[in-house]
N, C-alpha and C positions, 0 to 999 in steps of 0.2 A: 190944470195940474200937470208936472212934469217932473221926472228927474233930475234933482239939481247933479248931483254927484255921485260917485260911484268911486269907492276908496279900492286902491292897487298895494300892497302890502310892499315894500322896497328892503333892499339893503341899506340904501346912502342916499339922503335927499339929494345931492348935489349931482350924483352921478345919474339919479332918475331924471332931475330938472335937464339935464344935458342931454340923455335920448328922447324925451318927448320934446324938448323944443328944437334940439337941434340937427336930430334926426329922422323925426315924424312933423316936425313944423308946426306942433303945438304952441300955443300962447302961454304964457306962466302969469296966470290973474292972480296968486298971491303966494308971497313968502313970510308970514310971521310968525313970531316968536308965540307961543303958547306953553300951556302947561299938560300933563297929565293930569289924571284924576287924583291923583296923591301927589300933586305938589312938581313934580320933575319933568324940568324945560324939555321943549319940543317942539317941531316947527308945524304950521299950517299952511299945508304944499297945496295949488290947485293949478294944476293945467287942463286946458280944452283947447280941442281944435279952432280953429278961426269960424267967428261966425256959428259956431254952435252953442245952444242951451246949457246941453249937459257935460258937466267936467269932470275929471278925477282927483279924487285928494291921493294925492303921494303920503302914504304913510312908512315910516320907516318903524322896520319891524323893533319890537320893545321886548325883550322875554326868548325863550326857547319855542315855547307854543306858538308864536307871532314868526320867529325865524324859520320853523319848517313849513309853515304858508308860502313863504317867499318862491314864488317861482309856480308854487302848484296850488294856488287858487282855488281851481276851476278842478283839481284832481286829474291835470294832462290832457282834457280836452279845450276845444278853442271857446272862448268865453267873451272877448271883445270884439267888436267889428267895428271896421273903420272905411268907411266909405267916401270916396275921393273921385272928383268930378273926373280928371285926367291918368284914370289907371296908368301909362304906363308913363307918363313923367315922374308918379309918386312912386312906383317902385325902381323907377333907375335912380331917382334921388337917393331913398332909401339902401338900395345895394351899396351906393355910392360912400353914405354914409355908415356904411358895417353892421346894418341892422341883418339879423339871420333869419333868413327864407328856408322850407321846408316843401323843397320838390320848386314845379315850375307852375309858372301862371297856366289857369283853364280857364276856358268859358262857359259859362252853367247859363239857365234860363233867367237867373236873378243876376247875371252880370260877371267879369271878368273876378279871376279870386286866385289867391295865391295867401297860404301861410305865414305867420312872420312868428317873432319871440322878441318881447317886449325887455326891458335891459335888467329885467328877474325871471324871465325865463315862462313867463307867461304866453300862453299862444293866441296869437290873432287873428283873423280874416281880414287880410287887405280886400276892398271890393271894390269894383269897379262899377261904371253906368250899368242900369237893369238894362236888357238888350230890349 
């Protein structure tokens, strides 16, 4: 048993497909066309990391109730974590590519970690090797 997926609430599928792949170096395993439940087209977004199980559906927000999730998930605390063999290549990539950090890398007992916000303003633990 495992998590397939784990849906992220967006503004713009295209503008999320752009910071998880070309930001974060996610893989984009699928872009289709779909429907809502009453009829009205919509795409079926999933990126995952390289080599991971579990993915995210990119939903883009539908409604008012759907657009004030956008960004606050989690209700302002960190809610995703992303664990990367080479912490600090992935966070100079990242700076690199204008993803927003909150404060500076520390090292905890579970491993190097530094903040990010995800391209709705969602927060993450970048995390490095357990020590």
């Amino acid at each position: 048993m495992h998590i397939e997926l784990a849906a992220v609430v967006v503004d713009d599928y295209d503008e999320a497909i752009g910071f998880f792949v070309d930001a974060l170096g996610f893989d984009l395993v699928e872009d289709s066309p779909s429907t809502t439940n009453d009829g009205r087209p919509k795409r079926w977004v999933v990126v995952r990391p390289p080599g991971a199980a579990t993915g995210l559906l990119l939903a883009e927000a539908d409604g008012a109730d759907q657009k004030k999730a956008v960004g606050n998930q989690l209700a302002g605390r960190v809610g995703f974590f992303l664990r990367v063999d080479e912490f600090d290549a992935a966070y100079a990539r990242m700076r690199e590519a204008g993803v927003t950090f909150h404060g500076e890398p520390r090292h905890e007992v579970y491993g190097s970690v530094v903040v990010f916000e995800d391209v709705a303003g969602n927060k993450w633990d970048l995390l490095g090797p357990r020590h």
